[in-house]
C-alpha positions in Angstrom: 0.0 0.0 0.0 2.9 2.1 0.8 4.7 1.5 -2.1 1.5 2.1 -4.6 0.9 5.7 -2.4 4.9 6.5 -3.3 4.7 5.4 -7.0 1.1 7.5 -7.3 2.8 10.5 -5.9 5.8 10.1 -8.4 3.1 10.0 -11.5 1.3 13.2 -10.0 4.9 15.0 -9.8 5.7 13.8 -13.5 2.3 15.1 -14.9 2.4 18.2 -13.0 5.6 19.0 -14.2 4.7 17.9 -17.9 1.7 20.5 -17.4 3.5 23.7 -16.0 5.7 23.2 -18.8 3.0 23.0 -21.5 1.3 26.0 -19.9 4.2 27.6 -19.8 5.4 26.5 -23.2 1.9 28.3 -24.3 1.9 31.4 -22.3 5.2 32.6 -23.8 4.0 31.7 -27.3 1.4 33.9 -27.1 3.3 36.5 -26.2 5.7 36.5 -28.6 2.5 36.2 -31.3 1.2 39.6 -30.1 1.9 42.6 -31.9 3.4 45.8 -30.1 0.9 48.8 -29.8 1.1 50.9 -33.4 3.1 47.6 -35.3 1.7 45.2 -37.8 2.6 41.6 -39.2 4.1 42.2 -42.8 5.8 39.7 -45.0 9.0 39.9 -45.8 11.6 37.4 -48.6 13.3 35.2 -46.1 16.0 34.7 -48.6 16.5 36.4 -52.2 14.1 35.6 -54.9 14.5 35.9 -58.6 12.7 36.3 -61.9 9.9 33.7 -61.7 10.5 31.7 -58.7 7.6 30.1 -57.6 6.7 31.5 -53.5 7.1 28.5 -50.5 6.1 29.1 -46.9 10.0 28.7 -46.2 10.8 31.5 -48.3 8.5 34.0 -46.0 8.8 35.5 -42.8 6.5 37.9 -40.6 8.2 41.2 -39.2 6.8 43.5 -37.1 6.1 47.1 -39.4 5.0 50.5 -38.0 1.5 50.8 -39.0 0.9 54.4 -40.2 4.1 53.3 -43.0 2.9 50.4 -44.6 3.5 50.3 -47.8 1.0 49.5 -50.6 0.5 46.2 -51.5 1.9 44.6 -49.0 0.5 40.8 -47.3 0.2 40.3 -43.5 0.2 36.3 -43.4 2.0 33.3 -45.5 -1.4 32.2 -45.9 -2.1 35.4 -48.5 1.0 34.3 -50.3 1.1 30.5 -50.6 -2.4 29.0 -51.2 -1.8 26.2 -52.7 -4.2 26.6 -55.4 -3.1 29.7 -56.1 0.8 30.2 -56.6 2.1 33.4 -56.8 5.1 33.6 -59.1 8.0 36.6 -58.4 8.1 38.8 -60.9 10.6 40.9 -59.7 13.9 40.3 -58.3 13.5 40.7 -54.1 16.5 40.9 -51.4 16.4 39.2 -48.5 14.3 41.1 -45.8 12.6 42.9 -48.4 8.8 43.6 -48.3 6.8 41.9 -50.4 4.7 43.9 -52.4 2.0 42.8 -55.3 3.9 44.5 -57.8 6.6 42.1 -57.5 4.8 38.8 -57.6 2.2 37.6 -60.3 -1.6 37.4 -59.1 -3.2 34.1 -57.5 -3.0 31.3 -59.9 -0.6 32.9 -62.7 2.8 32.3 -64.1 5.9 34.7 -64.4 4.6 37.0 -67.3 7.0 39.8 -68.9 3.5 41.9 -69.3 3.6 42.2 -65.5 6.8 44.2 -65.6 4.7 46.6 -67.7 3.6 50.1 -66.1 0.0 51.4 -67.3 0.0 52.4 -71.1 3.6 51.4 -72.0 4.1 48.1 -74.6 7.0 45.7 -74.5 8.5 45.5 -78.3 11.6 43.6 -79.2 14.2 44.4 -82.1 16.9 42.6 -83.8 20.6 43.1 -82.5 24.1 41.1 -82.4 27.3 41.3 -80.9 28.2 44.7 -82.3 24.7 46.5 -82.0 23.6 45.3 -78.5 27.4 46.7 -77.0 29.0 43.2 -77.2 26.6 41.7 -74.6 26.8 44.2 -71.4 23.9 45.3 -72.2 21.7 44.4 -69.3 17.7 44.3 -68.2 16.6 47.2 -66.5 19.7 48.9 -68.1 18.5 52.5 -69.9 19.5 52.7 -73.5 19.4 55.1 -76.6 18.3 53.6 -80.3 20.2 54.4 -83.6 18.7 54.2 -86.9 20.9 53.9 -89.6 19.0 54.4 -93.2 19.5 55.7 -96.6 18.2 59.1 -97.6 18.5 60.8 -100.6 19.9 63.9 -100.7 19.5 65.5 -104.2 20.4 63.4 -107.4 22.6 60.5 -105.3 21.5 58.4 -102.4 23.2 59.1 -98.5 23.6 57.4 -95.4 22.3 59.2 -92.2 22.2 57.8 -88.7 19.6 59.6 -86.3 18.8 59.1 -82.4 15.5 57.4 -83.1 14.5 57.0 -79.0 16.6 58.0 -75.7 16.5 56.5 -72.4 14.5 53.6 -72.6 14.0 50.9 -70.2 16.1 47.3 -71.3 13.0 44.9 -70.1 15.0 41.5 -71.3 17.5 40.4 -73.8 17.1 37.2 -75.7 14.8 35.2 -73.6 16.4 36.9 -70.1 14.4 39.2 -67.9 16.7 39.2 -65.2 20.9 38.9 -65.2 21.9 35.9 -63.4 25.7 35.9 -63.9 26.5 39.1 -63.9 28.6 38.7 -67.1 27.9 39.9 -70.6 25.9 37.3 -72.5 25.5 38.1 -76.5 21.7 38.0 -76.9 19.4 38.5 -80.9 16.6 40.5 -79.6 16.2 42.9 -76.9 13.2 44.1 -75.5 12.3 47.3 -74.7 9.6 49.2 -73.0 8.3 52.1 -74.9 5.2 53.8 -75.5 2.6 52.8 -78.4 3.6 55.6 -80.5 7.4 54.4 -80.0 6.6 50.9 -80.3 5.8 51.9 -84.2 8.6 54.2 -84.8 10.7 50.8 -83.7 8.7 48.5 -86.4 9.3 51.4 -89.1 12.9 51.7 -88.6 13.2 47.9 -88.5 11.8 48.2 -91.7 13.5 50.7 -93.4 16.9 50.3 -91.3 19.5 49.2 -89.2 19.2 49.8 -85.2 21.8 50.0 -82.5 22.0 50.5 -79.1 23.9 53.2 -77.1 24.2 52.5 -73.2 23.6 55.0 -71.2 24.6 55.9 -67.7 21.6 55.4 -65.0 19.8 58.5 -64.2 21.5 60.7 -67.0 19.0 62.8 -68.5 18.0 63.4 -72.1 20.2 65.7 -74.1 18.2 67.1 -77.0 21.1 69.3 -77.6 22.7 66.8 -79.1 20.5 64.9 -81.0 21.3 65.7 -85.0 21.4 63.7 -87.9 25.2 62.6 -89.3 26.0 61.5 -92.4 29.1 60.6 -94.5 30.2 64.4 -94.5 30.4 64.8 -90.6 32.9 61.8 -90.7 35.6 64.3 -91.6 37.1 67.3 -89.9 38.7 69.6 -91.6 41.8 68.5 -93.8 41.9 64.9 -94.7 44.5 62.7 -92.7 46.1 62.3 -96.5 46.9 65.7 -97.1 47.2 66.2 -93.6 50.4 63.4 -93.7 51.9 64.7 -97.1 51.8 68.7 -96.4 54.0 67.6 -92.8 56.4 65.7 -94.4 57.0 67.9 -97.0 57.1 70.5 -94.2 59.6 68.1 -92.3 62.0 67.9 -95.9 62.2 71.4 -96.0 63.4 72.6 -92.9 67.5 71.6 -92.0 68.9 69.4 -89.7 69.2 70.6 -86.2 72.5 70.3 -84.5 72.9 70.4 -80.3 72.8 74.2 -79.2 71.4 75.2 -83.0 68.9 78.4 -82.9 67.0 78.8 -85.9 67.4 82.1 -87.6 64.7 84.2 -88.5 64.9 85.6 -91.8 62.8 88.4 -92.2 61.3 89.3 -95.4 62.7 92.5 -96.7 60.6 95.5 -96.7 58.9 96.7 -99.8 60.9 100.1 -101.4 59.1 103.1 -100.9 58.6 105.0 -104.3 59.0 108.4 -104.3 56.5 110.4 -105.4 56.3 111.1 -108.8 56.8 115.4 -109.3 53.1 116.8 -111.1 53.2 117.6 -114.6 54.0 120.8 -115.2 51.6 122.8 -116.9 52.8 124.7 -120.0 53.8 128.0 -120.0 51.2 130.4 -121.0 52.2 132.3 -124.6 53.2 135.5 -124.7 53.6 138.1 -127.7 57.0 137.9 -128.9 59.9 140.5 -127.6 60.4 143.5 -129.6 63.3 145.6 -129.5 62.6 149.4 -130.7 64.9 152.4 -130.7 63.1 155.8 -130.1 64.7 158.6 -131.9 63.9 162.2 -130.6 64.7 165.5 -133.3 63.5 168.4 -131.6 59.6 167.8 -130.8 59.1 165.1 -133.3 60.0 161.1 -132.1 60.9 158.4 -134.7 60.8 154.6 -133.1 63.1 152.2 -135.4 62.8 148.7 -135.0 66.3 146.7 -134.8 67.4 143.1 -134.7 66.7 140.8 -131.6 68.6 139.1 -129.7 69.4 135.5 -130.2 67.6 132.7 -129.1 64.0 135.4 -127.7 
């Protein structure tokens, strides 16, 4: 009887202490699941998602968020995230600890879609590039880049090649069949495509049409320069003389001058100065006539005078 009291009291002391620690197990538990005063649950990437990752209950975690700064289009439970009838599909590349926002995951039920990517009113189009006109591959998604048309034109009686800045800074959406850039490294793609308005999206099938396009890179955040958008054709590829005559007129300009010897100073011959002409004396006008030079002896007899004209002098 003794020993069935002692091995009853040993059970009580086991179950007790089973229970306080369940209770206790549960208490704590719930405190941890409450939500400080002016915080709410959001959900956050538990690890860093890519381009068309299917979400998993692993790959979510709740954080506590201050209320009054939630940002739109955010989820409060897994549950929202991971139904299982519904996947939700990243659509956007995520960090780890980032929110997760509807933006950047497809809606319930769909699949990674490149329309998703899309803002309201723009179009996705693609164009043909290679090696040379996609920037040998560093082009990247989400990179900004300017388009080149290259085309004839004719200019007169003849035909002329032109290149013009057909678009500037548009958004890179994918190149080839990539929406996001998983290496890092550049990767030679065929297509690349862009995200343009539907106006631009039919300047692009025109000049695919009538030309050749290229990409330009451009640095993220530069703005537009509409200074500097002009047409150039085969006459703006040269600058003044030609390298030809440019070559030619220096070496005959290097045969001409002498050979320079250590401590040599050129002398600087200086070309003479022109001979001033004296003025030439003004024409002398001709002497006005006069009546020729007589010579007359007067002869006086008493009141009567006689003049007598005699020989002149010679040479008057």
């Amino acid at each position: 009887m003794k020993r069935q009291s002692l091995l009853a009291l040993g059970v009580a002391l086991v179950l007790g202490t089973v229970a306080v620690f369940l209770a206790n197990t549960y208490l704590l538990a719930g405190r941890n699941a409450q939500t400080p005063d002016g915080m709410s649950k959001v959900a956050v990437a538990n690890m860093p998602l890519e381009f068309g990752t299917e979400l998993k209950p692993e790959m979510i975690r709740l954080i506590n968020y201050p209320t009054d700064a939630l940002p739109a289009g955010s989820f409060h439970s897994a549950a929202e995230l991971t139904n299982a009838k519904n996947r939700r599909v990243v659509i956007a590349p995520m960090a780890a600890n980032e929110v997760i926002l509807a933006s950047k995951i497809s809606g319930a039920g769909q699949g990674a879609s490149i329309a998703a990517l899309l803002p309201d009113g723009m179009r996705a189009v693609s164009v043909r590039i290679n090696d040379v006109s996609g920037v040998a591959g560093f082009i990247q998604p989400s990179d900004s880049v300017d388009v080149l048309i290259t085309r004839q034109i004719s200019r007169g009686d003849r035909e002329q090649q032109v290149t013009d800045v057909l678009l500037q800074n548009t958004r890179v959406i994918a190149m080839g069949q990539r929406a996001k850039n998983e290496t890092g490294k550049p990767a030679v793609a065929k297509t690349a495509t862009l995200e343009v308005s539907p106006v631009d999206a039919q300047k692009l099938a025109l000049g695919q049409q009538v030309g050749d396009l290229s990409l330009v890179l451009r640095k993220p955040g530069e703005q537009d320069s509409l200074g500097s958008v002009q047409t150039v054709s085969l006459d703006d590829l040269r600058s003044g003389v030609s390298a030809g005559t440019y070559g030619s007129a220096m070496a005959a300009s290097a045969l001409a001058q002498p050979a320079r010897r250590p401590g040599w100073t050129p002398v600087v011959q200086r070309a003479a100065a022109p001979r001033r002409q004296a003025p030439r004396a003004a024409a002398r006008a001709p002497a006005p006539a006069t009546a020729p030079v007589r010579n007359n002896v007067d002869v006086v007899r008493g009141t009567a005078a006689t003049s007598y004209e005699v020989g002149g002098i010679s040479g008057r």
